[in-house]
PDB file of N, CA, C, O and CB in Angstrom:
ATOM      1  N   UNK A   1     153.375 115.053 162.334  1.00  0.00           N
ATOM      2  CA  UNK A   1     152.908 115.091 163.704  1.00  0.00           C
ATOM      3  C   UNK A   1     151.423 115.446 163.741  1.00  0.00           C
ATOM      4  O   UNK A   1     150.806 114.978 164.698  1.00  0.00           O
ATOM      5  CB  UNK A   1     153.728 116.096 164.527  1.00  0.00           C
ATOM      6  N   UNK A   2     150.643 116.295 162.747  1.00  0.00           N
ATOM      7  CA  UNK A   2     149.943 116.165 162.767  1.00  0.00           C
ATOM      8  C   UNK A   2     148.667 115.291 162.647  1.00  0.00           C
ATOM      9  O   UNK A   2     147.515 115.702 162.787  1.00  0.00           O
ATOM     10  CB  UNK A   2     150.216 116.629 162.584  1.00  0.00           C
ATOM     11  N   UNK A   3     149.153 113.681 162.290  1.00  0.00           N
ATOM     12  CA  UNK A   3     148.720 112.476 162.041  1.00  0.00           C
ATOM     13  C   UNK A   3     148.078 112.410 163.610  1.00  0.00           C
ATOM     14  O   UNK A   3     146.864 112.351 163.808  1.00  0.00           O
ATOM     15  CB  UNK A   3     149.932 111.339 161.485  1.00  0.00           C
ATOM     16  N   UNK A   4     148.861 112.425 164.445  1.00  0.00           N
ATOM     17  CA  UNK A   4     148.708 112.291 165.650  1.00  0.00           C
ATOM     18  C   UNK A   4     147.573 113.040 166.395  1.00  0.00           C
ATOM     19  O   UNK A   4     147.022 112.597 167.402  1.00  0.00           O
ATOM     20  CB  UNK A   4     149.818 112.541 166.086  1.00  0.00           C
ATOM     21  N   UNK A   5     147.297 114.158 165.828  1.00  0.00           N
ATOM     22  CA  UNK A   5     146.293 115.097 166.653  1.00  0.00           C
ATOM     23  C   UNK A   5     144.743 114.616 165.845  1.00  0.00           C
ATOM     24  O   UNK A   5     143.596 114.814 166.243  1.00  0.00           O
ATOM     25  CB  UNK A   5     146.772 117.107 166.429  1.00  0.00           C
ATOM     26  N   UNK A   6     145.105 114.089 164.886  1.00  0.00           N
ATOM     27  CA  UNK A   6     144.128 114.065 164.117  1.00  0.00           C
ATOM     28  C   UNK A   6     143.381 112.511 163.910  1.00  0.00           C
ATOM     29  O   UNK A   6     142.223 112.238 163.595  1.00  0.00           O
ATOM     30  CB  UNK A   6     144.671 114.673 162.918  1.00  0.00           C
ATOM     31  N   UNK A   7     144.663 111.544 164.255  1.00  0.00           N
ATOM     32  CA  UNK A   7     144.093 110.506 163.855  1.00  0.00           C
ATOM     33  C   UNK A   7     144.359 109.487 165.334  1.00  0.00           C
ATOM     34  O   UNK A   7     144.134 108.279 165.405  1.00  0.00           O
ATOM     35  CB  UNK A   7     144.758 110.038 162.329  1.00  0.00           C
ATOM     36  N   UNK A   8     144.802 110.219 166.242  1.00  0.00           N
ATOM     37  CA  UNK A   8     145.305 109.654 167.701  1.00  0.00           C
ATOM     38  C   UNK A   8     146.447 108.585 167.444  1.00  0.00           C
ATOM     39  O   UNK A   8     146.445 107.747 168.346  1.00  0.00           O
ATOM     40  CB  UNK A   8     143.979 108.865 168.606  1.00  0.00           C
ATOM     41  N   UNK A   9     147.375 108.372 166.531  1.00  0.00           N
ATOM     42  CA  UNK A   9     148.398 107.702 166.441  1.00  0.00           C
ATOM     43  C   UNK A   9     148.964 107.852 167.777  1.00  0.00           C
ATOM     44  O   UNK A   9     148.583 108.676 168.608  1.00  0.00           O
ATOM     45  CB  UNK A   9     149.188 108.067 165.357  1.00  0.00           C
ATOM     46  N   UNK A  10     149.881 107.017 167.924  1.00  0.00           N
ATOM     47  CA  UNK A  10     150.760 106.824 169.589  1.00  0.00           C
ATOM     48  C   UNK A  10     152.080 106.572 169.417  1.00  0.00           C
ATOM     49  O   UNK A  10     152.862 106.647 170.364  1.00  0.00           O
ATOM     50  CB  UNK A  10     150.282 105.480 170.609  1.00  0.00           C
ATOM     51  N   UNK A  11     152.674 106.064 167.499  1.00  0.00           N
ATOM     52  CA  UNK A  11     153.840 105.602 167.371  1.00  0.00           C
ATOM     53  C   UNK A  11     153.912 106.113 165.955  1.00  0.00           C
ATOM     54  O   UNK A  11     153.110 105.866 165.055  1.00  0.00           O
ATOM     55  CB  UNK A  11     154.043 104.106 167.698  1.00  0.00           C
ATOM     56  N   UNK A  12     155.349 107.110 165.873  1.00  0.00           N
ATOM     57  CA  UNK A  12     155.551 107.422 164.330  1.00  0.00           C
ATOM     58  C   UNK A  12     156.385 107.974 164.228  1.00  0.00           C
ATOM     59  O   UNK A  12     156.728 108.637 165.207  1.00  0.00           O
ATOM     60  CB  UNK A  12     154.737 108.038 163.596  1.00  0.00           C
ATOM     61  N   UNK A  13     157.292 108.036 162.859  1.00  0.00           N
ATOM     62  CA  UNK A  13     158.495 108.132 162.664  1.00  0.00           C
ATOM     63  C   UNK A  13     158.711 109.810 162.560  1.00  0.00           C
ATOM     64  O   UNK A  13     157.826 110.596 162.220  1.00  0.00           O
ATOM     65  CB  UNK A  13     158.877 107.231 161.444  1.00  0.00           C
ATOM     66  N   UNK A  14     159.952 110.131 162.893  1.00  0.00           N
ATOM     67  CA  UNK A  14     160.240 111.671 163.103  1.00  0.00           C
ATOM     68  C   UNK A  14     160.799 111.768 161.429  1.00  0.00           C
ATOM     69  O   UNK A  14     161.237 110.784 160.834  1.00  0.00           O
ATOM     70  CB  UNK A  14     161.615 112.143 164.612  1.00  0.00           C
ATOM     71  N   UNK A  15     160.717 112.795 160.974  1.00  0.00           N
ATOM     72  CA  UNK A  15     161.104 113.232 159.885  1.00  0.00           C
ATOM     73  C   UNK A  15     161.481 114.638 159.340  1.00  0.00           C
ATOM     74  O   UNK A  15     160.744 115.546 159.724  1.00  0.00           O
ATOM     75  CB  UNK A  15     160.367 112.837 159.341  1.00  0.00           C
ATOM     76  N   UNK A  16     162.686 115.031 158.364  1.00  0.00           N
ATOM     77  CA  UNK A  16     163.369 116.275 158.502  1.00  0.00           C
ATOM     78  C   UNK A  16     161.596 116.529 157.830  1.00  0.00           C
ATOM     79  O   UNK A  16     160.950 115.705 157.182  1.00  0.00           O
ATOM     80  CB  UNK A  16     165.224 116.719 157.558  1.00  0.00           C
ATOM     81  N   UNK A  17     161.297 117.491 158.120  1.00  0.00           N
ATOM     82  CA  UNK A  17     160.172 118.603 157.564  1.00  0.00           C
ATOM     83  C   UNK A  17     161.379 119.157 155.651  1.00  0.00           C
ATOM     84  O   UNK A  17     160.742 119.429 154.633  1.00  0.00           O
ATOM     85  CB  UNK A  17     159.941 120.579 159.428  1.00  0.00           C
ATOM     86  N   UNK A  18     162.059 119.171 155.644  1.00  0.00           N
ATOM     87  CA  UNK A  18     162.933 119.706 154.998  1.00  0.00           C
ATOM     88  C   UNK A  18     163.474 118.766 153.942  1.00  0.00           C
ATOM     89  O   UNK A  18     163.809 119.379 152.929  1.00  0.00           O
ATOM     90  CB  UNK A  18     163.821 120.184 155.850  1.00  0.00           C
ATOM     91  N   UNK A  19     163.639 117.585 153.887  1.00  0.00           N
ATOM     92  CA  UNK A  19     164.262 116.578 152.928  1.00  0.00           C
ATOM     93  C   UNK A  19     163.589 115.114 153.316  1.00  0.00           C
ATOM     94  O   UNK A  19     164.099 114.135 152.772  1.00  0.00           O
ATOM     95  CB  UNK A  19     166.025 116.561 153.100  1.00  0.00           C
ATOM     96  N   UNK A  20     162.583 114.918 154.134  1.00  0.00           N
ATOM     97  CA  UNK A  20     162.070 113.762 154.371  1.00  0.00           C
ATOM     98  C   UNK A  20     162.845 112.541 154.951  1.00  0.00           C
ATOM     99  O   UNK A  20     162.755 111.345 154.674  1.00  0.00           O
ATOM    100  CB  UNK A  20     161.582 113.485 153.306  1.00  0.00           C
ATOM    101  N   UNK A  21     163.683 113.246 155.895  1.00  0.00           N
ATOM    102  CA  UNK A  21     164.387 111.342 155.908  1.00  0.00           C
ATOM    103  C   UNK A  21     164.414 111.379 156.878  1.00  0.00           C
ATOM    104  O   UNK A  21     164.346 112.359 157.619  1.00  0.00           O
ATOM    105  CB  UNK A  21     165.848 110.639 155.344  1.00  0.00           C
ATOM    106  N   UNK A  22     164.609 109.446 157.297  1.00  0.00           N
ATOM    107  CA  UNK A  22     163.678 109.452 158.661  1.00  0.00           C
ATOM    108  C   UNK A  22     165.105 110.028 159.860  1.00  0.00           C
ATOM    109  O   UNK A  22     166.332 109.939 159.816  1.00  0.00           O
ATOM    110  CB  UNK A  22     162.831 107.359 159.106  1.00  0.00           C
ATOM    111  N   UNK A  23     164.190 110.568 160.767  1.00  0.00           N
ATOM    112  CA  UNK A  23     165.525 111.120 162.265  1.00  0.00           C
ATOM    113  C   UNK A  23     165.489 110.204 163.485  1.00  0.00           C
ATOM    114  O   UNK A  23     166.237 110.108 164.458  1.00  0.00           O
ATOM    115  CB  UNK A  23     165.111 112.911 163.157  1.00  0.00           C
ATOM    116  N   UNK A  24     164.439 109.597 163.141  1.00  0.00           N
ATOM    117  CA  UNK A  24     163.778 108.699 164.264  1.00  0.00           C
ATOM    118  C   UNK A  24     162.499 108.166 164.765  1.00  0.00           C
ATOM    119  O   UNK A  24     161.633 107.791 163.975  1.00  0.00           O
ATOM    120  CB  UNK A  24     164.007 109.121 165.094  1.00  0.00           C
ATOM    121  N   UNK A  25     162.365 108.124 165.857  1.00  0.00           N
ATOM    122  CA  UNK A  25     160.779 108.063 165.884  1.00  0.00           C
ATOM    123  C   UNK A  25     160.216 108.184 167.310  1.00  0.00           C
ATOM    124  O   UNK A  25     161.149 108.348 168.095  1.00  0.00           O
ATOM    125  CB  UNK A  25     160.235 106.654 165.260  1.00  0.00           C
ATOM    126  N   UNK A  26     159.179 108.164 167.842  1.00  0.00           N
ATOM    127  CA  UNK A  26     158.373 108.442 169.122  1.00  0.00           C
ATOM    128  C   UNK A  26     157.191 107.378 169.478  1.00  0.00           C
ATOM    129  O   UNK A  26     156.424 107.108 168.555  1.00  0.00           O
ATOM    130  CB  UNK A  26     157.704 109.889 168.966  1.00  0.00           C
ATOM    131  N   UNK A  27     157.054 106.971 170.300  1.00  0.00           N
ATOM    132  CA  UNK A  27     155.885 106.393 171.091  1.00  0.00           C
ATOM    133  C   UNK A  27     155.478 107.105 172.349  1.00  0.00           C
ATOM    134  O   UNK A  27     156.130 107.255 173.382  1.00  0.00           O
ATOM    135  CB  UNK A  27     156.194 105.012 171.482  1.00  0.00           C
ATOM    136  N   UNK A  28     154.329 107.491 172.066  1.00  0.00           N
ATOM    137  CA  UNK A  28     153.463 107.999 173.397  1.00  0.00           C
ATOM    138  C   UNK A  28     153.494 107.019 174.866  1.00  0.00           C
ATOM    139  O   UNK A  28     153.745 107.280 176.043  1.00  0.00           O
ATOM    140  CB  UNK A  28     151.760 108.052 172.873  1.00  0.00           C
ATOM    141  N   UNK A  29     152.953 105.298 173.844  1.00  0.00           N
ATOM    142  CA  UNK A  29     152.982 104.228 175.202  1.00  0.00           C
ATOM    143  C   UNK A  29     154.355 103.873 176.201  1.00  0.00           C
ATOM    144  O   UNK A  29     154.534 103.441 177.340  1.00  0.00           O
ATOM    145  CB  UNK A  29     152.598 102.743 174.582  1.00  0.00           C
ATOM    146  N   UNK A  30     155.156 104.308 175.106  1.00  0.00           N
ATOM    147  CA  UNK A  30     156.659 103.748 176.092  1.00  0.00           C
ATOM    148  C   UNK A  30     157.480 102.845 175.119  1.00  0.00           C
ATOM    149  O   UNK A  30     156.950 102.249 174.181  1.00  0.00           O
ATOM    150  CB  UNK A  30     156.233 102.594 177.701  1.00  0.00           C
ATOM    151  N   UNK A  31     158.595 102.797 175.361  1.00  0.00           N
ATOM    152  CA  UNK A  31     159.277 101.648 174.346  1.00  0.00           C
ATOM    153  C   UNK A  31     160.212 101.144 175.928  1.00  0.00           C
ATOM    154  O   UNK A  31     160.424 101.956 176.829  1.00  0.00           O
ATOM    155  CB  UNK A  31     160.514 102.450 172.489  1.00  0.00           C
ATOM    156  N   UNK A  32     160.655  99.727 175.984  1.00  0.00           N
ATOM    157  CA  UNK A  32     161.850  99.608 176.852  1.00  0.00           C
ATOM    158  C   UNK A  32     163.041  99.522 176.264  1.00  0.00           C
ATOM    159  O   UNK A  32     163.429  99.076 175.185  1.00  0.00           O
ATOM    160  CB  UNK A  32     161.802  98.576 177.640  1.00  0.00           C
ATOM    161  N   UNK A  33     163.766 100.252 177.572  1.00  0.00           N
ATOM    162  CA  UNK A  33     165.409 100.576 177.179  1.00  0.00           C
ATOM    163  C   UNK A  33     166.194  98.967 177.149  1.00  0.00           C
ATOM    164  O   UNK A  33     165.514  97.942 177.180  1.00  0.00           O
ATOM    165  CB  UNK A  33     166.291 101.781 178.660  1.00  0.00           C
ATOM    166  N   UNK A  34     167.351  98.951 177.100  1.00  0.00           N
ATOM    167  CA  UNK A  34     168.064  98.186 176.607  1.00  0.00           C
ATOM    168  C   UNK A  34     168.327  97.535 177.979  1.00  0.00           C
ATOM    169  O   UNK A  34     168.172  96.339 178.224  1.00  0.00           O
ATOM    170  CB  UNK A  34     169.125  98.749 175.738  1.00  0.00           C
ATOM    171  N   UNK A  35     168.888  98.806 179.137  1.00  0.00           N
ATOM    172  CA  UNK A  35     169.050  98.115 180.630  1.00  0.00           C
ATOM    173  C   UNK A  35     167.390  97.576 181.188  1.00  0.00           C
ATOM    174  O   UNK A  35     167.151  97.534 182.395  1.00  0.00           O
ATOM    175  CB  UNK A  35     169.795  99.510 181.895  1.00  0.00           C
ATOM    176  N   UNK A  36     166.642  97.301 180.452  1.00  0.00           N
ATOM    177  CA  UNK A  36     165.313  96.750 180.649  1.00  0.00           C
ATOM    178  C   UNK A  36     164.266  97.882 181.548  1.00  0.00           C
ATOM    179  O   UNK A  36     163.452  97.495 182.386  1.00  0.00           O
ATOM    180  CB  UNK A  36     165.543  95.250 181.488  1.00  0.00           C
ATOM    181  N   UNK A  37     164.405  98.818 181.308  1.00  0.00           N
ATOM    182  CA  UNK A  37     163.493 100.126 182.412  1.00  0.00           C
ATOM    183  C   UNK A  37     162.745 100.682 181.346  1.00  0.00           C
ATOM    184  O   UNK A  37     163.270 101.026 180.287  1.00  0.00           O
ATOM    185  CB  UNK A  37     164.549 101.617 183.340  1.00  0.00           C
ATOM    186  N   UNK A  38     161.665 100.771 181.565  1.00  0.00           N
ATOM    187  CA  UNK A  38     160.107 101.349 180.683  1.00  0.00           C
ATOM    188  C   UNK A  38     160.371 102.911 180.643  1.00  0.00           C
ATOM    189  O   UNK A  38     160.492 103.560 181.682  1.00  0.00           O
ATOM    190  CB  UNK A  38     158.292 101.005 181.711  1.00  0.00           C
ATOM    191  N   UNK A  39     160.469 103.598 179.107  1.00  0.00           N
ATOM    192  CA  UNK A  39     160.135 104.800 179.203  1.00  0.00           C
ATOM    193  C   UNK A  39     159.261 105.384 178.597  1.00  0.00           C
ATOM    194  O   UNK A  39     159.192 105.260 177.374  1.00  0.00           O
ATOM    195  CB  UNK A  39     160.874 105.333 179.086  1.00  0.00           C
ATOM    196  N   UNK A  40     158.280 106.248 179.365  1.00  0.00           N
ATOM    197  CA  UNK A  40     157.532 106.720 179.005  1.00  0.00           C
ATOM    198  C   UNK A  40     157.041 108.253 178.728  1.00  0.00           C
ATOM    199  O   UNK A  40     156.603 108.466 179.859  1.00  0.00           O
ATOM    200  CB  UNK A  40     157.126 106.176 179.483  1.00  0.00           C
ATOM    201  N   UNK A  41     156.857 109.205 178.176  1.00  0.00           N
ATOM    202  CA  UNK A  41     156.724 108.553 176.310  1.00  0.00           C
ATOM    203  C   UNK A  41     158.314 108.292 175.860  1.00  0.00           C
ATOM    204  O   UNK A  41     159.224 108.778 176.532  1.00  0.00           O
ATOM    205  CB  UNK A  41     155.903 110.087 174.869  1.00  0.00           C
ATOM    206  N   UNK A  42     158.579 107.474 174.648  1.00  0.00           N
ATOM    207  CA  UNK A  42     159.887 107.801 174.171  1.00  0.00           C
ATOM    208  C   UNK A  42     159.991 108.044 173.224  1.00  0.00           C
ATOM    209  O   UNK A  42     159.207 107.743 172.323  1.00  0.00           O
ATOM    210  CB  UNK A  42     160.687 107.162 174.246  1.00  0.00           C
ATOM    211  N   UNK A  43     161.327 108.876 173.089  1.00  0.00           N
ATOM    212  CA  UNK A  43     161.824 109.486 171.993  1.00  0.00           C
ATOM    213  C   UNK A  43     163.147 108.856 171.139  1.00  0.00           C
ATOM    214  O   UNK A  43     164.252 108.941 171.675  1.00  0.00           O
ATOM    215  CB  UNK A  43     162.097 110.771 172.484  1.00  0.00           C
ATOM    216  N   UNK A  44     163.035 108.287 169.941  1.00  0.00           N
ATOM    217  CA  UNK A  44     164.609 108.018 169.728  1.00  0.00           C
ATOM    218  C   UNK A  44     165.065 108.369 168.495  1.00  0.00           C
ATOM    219  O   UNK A  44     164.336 108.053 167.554  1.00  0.00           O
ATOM    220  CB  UNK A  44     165.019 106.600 169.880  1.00  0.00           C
ATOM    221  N   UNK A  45     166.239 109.028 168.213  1.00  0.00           N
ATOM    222  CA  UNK A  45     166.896 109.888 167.432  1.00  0.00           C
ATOM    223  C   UNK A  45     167.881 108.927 167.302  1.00  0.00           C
ATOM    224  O   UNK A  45     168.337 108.172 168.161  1.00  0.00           O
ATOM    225  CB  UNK A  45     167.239 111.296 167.921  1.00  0.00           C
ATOM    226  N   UNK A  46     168.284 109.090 165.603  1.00  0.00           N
ATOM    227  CA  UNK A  46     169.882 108.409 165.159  1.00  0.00           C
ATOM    228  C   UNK A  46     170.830 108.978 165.191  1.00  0.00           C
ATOM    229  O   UNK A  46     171.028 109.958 164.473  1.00  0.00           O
ATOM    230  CB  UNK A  46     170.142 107.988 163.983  1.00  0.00           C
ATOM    231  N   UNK A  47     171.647 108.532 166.005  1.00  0.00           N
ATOM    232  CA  UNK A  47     172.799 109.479 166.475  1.00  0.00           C
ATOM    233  C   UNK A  47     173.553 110.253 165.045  1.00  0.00           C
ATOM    234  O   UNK A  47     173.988 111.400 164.939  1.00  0.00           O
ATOM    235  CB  UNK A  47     174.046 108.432 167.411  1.00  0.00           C
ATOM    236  N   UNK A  48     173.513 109.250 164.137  1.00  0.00           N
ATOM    237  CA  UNK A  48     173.883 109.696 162.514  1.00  0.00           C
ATOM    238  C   UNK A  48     173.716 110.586 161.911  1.00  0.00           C
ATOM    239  O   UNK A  48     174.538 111.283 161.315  1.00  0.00           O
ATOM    240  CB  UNK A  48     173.499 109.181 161.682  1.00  0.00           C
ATOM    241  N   UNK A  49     172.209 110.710 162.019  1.00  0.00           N
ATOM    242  CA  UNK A  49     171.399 111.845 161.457  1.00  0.00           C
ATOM    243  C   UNK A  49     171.287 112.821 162.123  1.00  0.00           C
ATOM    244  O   UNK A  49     170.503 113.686 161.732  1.00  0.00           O
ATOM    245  CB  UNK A  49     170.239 111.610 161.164  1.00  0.00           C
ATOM    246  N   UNK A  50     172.040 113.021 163.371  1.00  0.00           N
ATOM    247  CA  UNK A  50     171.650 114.402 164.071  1.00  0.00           C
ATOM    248  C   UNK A  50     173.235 115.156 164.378  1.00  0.00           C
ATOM    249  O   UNK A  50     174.243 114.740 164.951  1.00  0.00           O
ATOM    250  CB  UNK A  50     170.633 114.063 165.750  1.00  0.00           C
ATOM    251  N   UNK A  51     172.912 116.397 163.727  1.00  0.00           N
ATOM    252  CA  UNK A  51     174.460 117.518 163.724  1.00  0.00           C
ATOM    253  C   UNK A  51     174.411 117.879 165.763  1.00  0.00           C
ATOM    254  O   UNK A  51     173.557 118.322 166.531  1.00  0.00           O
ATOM    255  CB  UNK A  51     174.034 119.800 162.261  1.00  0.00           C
ATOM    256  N   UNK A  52     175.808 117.387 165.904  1.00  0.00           N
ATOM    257  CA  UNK A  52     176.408 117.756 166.900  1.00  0.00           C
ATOM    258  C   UNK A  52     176.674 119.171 167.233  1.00  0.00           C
ATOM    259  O   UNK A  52     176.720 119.744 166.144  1.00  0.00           O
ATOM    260  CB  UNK A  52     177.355 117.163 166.847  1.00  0.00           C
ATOM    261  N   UNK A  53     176.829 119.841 167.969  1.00  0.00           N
ATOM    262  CA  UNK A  53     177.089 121.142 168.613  1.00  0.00           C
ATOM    263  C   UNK A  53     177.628 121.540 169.839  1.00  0.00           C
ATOM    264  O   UNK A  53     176.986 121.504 170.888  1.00  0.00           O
ATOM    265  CB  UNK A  53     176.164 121.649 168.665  1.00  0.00           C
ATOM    266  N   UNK A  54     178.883 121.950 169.737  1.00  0.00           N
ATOM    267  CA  UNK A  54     179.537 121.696 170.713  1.00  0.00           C
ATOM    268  C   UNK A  54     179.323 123.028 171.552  1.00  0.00           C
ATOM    269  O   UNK A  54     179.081 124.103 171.002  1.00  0.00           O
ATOM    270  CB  UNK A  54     180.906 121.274 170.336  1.00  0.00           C
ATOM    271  N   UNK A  55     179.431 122.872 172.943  1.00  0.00           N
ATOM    272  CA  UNK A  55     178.873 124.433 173.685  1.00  0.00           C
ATOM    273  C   UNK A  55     180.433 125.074 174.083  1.00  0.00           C
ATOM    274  O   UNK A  55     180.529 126.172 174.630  1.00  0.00           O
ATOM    275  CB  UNK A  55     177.628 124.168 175.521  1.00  0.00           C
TER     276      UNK A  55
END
């Protein structure tokens, strides 16, 4: 993330800090959703790679 402060990136992949593998990724500009609606910024995570927690 620090790529970003430093080099003004807008799109890049999320990664465990801890074992390197990818979790997902982010765009500042927006990505569109699937029902066709612009989000801005977005965030998207693999449902795979991320531990559930139940409340």
């Amino acid at each position: 993330m620090l790529d970003l402060v430093l080099e003004g990136n807008i799109e890049q992949k999320l990664l465990c800090v801890g074992c390197n593998a990818r979790l997902g990724s982010f765009n500042w500009a927006g990505m569109q959703c699937s029902c066709g609606t612009w989000v801005n910024p977005a965030f998207q995570l693999h449902k795979n790679r991320i531990d559930e927690c139940p409340l």
